[in-house]
VMD Tcl script that draws the C-alpha trace (Angstrom):
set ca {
  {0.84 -30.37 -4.14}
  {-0.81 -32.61 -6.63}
  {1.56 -33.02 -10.27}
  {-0.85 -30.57 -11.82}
  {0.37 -27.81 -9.82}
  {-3.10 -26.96 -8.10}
  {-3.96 -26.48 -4.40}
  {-7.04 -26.43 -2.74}
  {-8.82 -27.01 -6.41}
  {-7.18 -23.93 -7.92}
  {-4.70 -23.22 -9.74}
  {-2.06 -24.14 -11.42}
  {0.28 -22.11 -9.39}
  {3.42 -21.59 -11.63}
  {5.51 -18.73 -13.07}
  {2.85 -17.97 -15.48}
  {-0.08 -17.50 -12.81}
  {2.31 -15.21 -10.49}
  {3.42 -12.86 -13.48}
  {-0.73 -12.62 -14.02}
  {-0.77 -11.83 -10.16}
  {2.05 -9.53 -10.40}
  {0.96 -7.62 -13.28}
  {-2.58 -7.12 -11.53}
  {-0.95 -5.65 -8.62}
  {1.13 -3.83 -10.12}
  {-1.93 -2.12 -12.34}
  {-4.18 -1.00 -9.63}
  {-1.55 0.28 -7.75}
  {-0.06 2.28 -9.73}
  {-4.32 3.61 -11.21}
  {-5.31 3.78 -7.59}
  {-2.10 5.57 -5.89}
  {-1.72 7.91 -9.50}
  {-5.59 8.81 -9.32}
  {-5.86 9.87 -6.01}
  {-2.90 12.18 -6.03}
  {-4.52 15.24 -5.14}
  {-5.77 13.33 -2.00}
  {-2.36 12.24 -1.10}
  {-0.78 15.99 -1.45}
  {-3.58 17.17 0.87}
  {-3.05 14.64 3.14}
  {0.79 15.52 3.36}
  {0.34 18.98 3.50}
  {-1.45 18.71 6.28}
  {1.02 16.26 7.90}
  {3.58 18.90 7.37}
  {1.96 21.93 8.04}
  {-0.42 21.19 10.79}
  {-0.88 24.96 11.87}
  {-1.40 26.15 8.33}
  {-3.36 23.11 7.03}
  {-6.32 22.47 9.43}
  {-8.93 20.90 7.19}
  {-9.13 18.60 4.38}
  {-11.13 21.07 2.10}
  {-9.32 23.97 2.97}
  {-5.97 22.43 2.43}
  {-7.11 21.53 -1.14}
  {-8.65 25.12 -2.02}
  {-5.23 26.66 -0.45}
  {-2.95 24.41 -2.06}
  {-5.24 25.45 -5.59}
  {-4.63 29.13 -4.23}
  {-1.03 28.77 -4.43}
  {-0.03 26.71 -7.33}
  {-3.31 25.98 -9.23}
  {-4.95 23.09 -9.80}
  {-1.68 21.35 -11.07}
  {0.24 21.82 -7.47}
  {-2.50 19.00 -6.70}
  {-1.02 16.66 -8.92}
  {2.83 17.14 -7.79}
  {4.45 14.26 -7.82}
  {2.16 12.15 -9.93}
  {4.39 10.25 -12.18}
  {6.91 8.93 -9.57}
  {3.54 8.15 -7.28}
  {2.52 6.26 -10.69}
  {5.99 4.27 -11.34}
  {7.03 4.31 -7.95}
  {3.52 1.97 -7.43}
  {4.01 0.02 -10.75}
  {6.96 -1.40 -9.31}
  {5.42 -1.74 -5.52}
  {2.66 -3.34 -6.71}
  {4.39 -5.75 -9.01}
  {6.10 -7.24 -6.22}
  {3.28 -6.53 -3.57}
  {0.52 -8.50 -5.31}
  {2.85 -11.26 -6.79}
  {5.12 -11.83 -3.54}
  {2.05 -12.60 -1.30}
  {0.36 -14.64 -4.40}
  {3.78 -16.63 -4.51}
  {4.11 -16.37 -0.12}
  {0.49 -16.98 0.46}
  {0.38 -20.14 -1.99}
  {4.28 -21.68 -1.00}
  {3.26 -21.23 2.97}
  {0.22 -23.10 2.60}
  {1.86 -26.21 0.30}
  {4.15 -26.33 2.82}
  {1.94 -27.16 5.64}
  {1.34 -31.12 6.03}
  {-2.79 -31.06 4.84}
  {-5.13 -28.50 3.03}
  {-7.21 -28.80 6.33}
  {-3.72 -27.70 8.68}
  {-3.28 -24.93 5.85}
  {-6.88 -23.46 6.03}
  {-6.82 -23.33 10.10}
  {-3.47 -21.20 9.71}
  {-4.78 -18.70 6.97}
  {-4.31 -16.01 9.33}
  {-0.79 -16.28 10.01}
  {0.05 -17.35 6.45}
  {-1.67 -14.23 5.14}
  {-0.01 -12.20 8.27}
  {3.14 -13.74 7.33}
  {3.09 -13.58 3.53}
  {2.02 -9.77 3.00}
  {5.06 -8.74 5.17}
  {7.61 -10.38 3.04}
  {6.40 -9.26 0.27}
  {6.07 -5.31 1.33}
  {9.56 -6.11 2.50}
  {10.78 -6.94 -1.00}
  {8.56 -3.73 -2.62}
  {9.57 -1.33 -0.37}
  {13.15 -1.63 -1.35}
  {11.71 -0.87 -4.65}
  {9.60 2.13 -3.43}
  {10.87 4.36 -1.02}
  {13.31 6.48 -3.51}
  {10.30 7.32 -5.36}
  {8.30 8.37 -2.41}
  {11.52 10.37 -0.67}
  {10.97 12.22 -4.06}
  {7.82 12.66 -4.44}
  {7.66 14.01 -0.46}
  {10.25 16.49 -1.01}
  {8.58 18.08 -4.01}
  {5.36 18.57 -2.53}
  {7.01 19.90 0.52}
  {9.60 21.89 -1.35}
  {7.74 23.07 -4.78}
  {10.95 24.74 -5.68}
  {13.33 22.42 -4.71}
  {14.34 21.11 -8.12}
  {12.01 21.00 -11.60}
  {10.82 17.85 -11.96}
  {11.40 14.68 -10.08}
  {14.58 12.98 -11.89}
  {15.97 16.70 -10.71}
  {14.71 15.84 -7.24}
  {15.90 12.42 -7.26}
  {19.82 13.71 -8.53}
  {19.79 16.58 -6.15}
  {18.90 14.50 -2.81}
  {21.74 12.06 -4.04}
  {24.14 14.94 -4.61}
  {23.54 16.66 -1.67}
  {22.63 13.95 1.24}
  {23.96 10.37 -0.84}
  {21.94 7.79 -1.94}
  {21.53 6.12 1.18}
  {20.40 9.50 3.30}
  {18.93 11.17 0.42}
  {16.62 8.57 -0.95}
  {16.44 5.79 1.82}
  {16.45 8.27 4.63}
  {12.63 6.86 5.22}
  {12.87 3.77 4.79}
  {12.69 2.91 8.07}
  {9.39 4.12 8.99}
  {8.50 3.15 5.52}
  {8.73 -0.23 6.69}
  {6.74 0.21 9.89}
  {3.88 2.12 8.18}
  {3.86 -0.04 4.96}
  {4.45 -3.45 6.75}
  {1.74 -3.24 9.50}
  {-0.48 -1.12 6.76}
  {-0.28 -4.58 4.29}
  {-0.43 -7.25 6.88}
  {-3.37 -5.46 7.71}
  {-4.88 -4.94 4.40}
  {-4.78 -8.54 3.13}
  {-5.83 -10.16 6.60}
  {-8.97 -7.68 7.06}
  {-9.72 -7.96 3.74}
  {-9.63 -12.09 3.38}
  {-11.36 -12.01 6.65}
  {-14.27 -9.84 6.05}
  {-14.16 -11.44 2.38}
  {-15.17 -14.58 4.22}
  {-17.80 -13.70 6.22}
  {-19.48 -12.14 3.09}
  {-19.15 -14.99 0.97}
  {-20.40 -17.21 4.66}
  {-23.11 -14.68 4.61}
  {-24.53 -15.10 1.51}
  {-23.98 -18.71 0.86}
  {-21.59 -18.96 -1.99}
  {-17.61 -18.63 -2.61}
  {-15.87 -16.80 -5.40}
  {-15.43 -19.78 -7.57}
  {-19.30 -19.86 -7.81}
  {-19.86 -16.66 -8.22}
  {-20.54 -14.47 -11.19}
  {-17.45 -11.74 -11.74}
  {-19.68 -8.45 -10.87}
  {-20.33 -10.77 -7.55}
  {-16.64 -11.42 -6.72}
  {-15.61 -7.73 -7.96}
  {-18.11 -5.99 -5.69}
  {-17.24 -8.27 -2.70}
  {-13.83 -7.19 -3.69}
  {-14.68 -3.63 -3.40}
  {-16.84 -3.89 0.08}
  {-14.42 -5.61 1.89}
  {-11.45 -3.63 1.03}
  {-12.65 -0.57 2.02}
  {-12.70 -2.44 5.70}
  {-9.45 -3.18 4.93}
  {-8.49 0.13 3.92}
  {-9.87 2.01 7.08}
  {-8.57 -0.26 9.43}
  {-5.06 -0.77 7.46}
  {-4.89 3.14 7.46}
  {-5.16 3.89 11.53}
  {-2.40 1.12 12.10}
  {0.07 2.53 10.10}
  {-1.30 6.53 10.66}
  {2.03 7.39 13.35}
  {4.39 5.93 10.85}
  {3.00 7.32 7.75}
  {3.69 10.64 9.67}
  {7.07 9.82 10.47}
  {7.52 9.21 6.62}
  {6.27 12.41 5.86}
  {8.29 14.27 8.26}
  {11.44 12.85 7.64}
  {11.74 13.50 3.73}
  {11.34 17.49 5.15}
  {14.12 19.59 4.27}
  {16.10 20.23 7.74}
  {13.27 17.74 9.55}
  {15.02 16.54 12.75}
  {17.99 18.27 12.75}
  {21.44 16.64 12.12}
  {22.24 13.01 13.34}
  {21.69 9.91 11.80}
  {18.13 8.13 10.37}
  {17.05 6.87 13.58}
  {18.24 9.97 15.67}
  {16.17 12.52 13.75}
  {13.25 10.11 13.49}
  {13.60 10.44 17.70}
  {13.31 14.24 17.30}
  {10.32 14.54 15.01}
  {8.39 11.44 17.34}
  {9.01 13.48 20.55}
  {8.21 17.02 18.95}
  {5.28 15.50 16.96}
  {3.90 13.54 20.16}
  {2.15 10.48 19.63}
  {-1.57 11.74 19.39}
  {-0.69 13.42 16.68}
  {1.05 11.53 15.38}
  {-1.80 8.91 15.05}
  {-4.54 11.75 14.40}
  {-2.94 14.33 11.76}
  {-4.25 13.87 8.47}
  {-6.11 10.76 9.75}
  {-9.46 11.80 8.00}
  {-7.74 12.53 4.53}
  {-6.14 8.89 4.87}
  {-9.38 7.02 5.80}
  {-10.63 8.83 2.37}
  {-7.21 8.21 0.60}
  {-6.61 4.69 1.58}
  {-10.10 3.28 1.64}
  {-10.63 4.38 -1.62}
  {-7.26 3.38 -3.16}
  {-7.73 -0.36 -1.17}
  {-10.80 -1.00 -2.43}
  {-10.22 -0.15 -6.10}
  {-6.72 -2.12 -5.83}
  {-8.66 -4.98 -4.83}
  {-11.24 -4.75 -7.61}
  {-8.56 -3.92 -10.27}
  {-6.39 -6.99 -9.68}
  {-8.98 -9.03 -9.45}
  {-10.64 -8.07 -13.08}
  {-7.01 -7.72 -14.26}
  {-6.45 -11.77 -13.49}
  {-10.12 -12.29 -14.95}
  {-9.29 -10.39 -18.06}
  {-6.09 -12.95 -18.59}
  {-8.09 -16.29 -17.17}
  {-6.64 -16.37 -13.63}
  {-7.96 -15.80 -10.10}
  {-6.69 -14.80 -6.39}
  {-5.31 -17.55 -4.51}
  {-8.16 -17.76 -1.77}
  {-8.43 -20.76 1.25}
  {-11.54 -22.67 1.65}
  {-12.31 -25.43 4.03}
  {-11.24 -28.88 2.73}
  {-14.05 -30.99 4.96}
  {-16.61 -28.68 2.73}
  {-15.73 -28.77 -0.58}
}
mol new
graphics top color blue
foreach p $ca { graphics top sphere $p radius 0.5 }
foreach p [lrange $ca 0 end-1] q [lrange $ca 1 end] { graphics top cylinder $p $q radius 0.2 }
display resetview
C-alpha cells in the first residue's frame, strides 16, 4: 500500500474512513431492522406457532387482534440498539477485513482475482465479532414476543433470563445457531451483493467512482435485494433454530447443543428451511437493500465511499 494510504485508487484507508464505515453500518441497521419490526414479529410468530400462524397476513391481523397494533412493534428498541451495535461492527469489520485481506495479497491484480474469498472471508469475521455483541438483545427481544407477559419491558426481560437461566444460558443460549444463520446469512449478503453489483456496473458500462450518487444508491438498492433473497434461504433452518431456542421450555432440559438436537429433529428439516420463509424473503430483502443504500449515502454524506475491487489491467 502506497504512503498515502490508498488501494486500488481509493481511499485513504485509516481509522478515520472505518469509523465513517462503521457508523454507516451501524445506521441502516439499526433504521432497517427497527422499521421492519412488525415484519420480524410476524415472521417469528409464525416460526413459533406454525399451527396457529399459517399466513403472513393473517398472522399480522391476529397478532393486531390480540394486543393491538403495538404487539407489532414488541421488541423494537432492543431490535434498534441491539442493530446499532451489530452494524457498527458488521459494516466496519468487513470495511477494515475486506481492505487488510486485499493489501496483503502480493499485487492489486492477485487481490482482484481473489475478491470472492476475501469478501467470503471478511464478512464472517466480522459477523463473528457483532454477534457477540448481538445475540443478548435478540434472546430478549425473542422471548418477549413469544412470552408477552414474561416481564414489562426488555431490561426486565434481559434481568429475568439472567436470574433465572445465567447469563450464559439465559442470554447466549442462541448463540450458536446465531452464528450459523448470521454467518452464512452475511457471507452471503456481501458476496451476492458485490457480485451482482458488478455485473450491473459491467452491464451498463461505468463503475461507482464514475457514477452520479442516485446511480450508485439505486445499484445499491437492486442488487441487495438479490442479496437479501438469496442471503435469507441460506440461513432460513438456522434462523428457525434461533427462534425456537429463546422459547420458554423449547427443547426440554440439557445443555445448548442438546436442546438445539430436540427442536431440529421435532422441527424436521423442511420446515425448518420453509416456515416463515415468505415473511423473510419480504423481511430481509427489504431490510438488505435499504442497509445497502443507507450506508452508502451515510459515507457520501461524510465524503467517503465503500471499499469496492476493480480490475488493475483496466483502470
Amino acid at each position: 500500500m502506497p504512503g498515502d494510504g490508498k488501494y486500488m485508487g481509493q481511499g485513504p484507508f485509516d481509522a478515520v474512513h472505518y469509523t465513517k464505515a462503521a457508523f454507516g453500518g451501524a445506521v441502516c441497521c439499526s433504521v432497517t431492522h427497527g422499521g421492519t419490526t412488525p415484519i420480524d414479529v410476524i415472521k417469528t410468530r409464525m416460526q413459533l406457532e406454525p399451527a396457529k400462524y399459517t399466513s403472513f397476513i393473517g398472522t399480522g391481523k391476529a397478532v393486531m387482534a390480540e394486543g393491538g397494533t403495538a404487539a407489532l412493534f414488541t421488541g423494537v428498541m432492543p431490535t434498534f440498539q441491539g442493530y446499532f451495535v451489530q452494524g457498527w461492527f458488521k459494516f466496519g469489520g468487513v470495511e477494515i477485513c475486506k481492505t487488510r485481506f486485499a493489501m496483503a495479497c502480493k499485487s492489486e491484480k492477485d487481490a482482484y482475482n481473489k475478491r470472492d474469498l476475501i469478501t467470503l472471508g471478511g464478512s464472517a469475521v466480522a459477523e463473528f465479532v457483532a454477534d457477540i455483541f448481538l445475540c443478548p438483545y435478540e434472546a430478549c427481544r425473542i422471548r418477549a414476543v413469544s412470552d408477552p407477559g414474561y416481564a414489562n419491558g426488555m431490561m426486565a426481560v434481559g434481568k429475568k433470563l439472567v436470574g433465572e437461566l445465567g447469563v450464559v444460558n439465559g442470554l447466549y443460549a442462541g448463540f450458536a445457531p446465531m452464528l450459523f444463520k448470521q454467518i452464512p446469512y452475511t457471507m452471503a449478503k456481501f458476496a451476492v451483493q458485490q457480485k451482482v453489483a458488478e455485473q450491473m456496473y459491467a452491464a451498463m458500462g461505468t463503475s461507482p467512482e464514475k457514477m452520479s450518487k442516485g446511480g450508485v444508491i439505486a445499484t445499491s438498492l437492486a442488487s441487495g435485494v438479490v442479496a437479501g433473497v438469496a442471503a435469507a434461504t441460506i440461513s432460513q433452518p438456522a434462523d428457525g433454530l434461533l427462534s425456537k431456542v429463546n422459547k420458554k421450555g423449547a427443547g426440554g432440559e440439557g445443555s445448548m447443543m442438546v436442546r438445539l438436537g430436540r427442536i431440529a429433529k421435532e422441527t424436521g428439516f423442511v420446515k425448518l428451511c420453509t416456515q416463515g420463509l415468505f415473511a423473510r424473503w419480504i423481511h430481509v430483502g427489504t431490510i438488505t437493500a435499504g442497509q445497502f443504500a443507507v450506508v452508502d449515502m451515510c459515507m457520501m454524506a461524510v465524503g467517503a465511499s465503500r471499499f469496492h475491487f476493480h480490475d488493475p489491467d483496466k483502470h
